[in-house]
C-alpha positions in Angstrom: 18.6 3.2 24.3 15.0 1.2 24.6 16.5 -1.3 21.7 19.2 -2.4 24.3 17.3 -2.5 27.6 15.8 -6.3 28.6 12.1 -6.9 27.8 10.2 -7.6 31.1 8.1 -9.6 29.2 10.9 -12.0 28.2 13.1 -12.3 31.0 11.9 -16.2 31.4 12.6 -17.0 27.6 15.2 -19.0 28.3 12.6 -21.2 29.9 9.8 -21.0 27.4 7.8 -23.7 25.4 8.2 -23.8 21.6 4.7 -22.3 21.6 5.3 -19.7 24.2 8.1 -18.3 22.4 6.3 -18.1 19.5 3.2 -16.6 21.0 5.3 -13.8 22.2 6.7 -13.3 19.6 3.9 -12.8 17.5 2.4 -10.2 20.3 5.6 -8.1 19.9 4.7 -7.9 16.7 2.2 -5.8 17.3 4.8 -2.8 18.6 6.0 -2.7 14.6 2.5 -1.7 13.4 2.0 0.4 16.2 5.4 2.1 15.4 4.6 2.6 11.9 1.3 4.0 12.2 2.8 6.6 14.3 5.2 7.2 11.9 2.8 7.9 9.1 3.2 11.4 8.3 6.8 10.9 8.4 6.6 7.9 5.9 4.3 9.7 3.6 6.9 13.1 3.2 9.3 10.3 2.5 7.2 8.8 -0.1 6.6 12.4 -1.9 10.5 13.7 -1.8 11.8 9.9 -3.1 8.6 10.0 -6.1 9.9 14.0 -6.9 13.7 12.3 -7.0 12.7 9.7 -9.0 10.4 12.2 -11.6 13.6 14.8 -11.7 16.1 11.5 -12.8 17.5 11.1 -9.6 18.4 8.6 -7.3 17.5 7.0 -3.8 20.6 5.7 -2.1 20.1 3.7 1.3 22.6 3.8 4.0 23.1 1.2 6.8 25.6 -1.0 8.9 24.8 -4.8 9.6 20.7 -5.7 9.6 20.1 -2.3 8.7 22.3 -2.4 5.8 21.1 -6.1 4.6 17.4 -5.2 4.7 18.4 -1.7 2.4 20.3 -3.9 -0.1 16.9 -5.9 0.1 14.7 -3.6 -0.8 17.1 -1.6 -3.3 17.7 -5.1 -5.1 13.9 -5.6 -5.6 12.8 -2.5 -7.6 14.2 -3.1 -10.6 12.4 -6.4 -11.1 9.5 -5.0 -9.8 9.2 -2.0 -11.7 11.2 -2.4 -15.0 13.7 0.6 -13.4 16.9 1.4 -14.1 19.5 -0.5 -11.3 20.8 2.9 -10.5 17.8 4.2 -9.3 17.6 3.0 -6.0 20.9 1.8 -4.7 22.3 0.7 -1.1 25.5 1.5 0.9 26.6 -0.9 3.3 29.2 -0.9 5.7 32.1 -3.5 4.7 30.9 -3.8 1.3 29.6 -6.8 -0.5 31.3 -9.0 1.8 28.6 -7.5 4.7 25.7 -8.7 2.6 26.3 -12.4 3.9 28.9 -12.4 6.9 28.7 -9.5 9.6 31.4 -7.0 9.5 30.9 -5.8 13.3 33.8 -3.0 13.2 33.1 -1.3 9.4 29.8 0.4 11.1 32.4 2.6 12.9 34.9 3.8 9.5 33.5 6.9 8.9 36.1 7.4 6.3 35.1 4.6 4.1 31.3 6.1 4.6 32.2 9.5 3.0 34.1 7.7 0.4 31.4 5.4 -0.9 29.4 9.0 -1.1 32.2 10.8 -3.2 32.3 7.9 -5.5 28.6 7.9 -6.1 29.0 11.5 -7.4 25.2 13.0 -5.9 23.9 15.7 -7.6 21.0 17.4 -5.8 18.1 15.4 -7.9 19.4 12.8 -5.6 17.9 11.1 -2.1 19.9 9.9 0.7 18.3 7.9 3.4 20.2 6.2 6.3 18.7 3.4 8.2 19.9 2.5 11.9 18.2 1.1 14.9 20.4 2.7 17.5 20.4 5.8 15.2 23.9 6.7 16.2 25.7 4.3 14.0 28.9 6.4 13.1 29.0 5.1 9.4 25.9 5.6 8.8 26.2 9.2 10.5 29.0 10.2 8.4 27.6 9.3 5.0 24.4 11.7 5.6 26.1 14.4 7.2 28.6 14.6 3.8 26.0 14.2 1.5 23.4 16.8 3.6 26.8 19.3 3.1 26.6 18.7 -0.5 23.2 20.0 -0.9 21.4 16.5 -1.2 17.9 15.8 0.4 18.5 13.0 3.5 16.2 11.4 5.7 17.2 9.1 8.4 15.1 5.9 10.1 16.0 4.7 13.5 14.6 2.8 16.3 15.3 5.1 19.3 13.7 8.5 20.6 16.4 11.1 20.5 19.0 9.3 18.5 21.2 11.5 16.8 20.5 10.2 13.7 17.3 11.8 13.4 18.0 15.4 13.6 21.1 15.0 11.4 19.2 14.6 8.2 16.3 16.9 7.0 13.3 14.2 7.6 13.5 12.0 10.5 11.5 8.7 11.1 11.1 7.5 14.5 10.4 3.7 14.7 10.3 3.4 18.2 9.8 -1.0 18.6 11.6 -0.6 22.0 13.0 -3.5 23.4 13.3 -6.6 21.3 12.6 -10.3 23.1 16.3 -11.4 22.9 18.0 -8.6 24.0 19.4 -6.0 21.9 18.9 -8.2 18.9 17.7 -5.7 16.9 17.2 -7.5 13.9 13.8 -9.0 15.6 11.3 -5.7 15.9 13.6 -3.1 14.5 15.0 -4.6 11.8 11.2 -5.9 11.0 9.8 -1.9 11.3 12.9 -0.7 8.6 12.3 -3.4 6.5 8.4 -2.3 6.5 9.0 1.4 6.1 11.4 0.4 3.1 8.7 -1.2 1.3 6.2 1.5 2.1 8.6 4.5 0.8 9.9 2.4 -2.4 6.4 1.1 -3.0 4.8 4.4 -2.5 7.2 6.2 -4.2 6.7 4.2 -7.6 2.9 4.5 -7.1 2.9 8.3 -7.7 5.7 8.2 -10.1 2.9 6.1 -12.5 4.2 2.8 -12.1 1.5 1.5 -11.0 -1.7 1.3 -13.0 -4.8 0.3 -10.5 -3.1 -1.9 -8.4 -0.7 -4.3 -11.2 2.7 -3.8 -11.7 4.0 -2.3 -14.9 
């Protein structure tokens, strides 16, 4: 997986200035836009199903394990201040529950029971959205929760930060991210976890724009 391989560019971090490892940083960055412009398309089909989910009553539910699962919670957390919606309306699943959202919970990403479970209890109708989020895009939890809710007739998409993950052809609309390495290696809440946290906004945000609730460019 390029998320996990070492950065040739970083191999002397260990060694680096304050300034260096901030200059690097920042030129890394660059990867994230680059990723997400060549996601575009992919972003915008997002942005259409979620707005028709939304329009038709339904939900968006997020998926994820660890950073993945944090930045979801983010983002779901946000629209309802933002928008004056429902808190139902967009909602996040995270591995290891509540407890996840401030201390990792390293082995709930692999309980692909408690995944299917946390679907069932959600009781999705096919109004509903389903989009998992996970760099490695092989995360099992995260795999099993879009795979039962795809078999129940509900629209998924999944986000991931490798080429080929398996994540992206289990779902009906897949979003490569590709950030490749990160600077510390295998860190993937550097690039990757930037790049979801980005594509979140631009799906949520986007969404709510064509659902009218957005007038020019104020909140309302």
């Amino acid at each position: 997986m390029s998320t996990e391989v070492r950065h040739p560019r970083s191999y002397g971090l260990d060694k680096m200035s304050a300034r260096e490892i901030v200059r690097l940083m920042n030129e890394e960055e660059y990867v994230v836009i680059r990723a997400l412009q060549n996601a575009e398309e992919a972003l915008a089909a997002a942005i259409e199903r979620v707005a028709a989910a939304y329009q038709e009553g339904g939900r968006t539910i997020y998926v994820g394990s660890g950073t993945s699962g944090r930045i979801a919670t983010m983002d779901a957390a946000e629209m309802p201040p933002t928008f004056g919606i429902p808190d139902d309306r967009f909602m996040a699943i995270i591995s290891g529950g509540a407890d996840a959202q401030g201390k990792a919970q390293e082995d709930a990403e692999d309980d692909e029971h408690a995944a299917i479970t946390a679907i069932n209890e959600l009781m999705l109708t096919r109004r509903d959205v389903v989009i998992g989020v996970a760099a490695s895009g092989r995360t099992p939890f995260v795999l099993a929760a879009v795979k039962h809710a795809r078999q129940k007739g509900v629209w998924t998409a999944g986000i991931a930060n490798n080429k080929g993950a398996p994540l992206l052809s289990a779902v009906d609309l897949g979003i490569l991210l590709d950030t490749g390495p990160e600077v510390l290696t295998g860190s993937t809440r550097l690039k990757a976890g930037t790049a979801q946290k980005l594509a979140l906004n631009r799906i949520s945000t986007g969404a709510m724009v064509l659902s009218g609730k957005v007038i020019e460019n104020l909140m309302v």
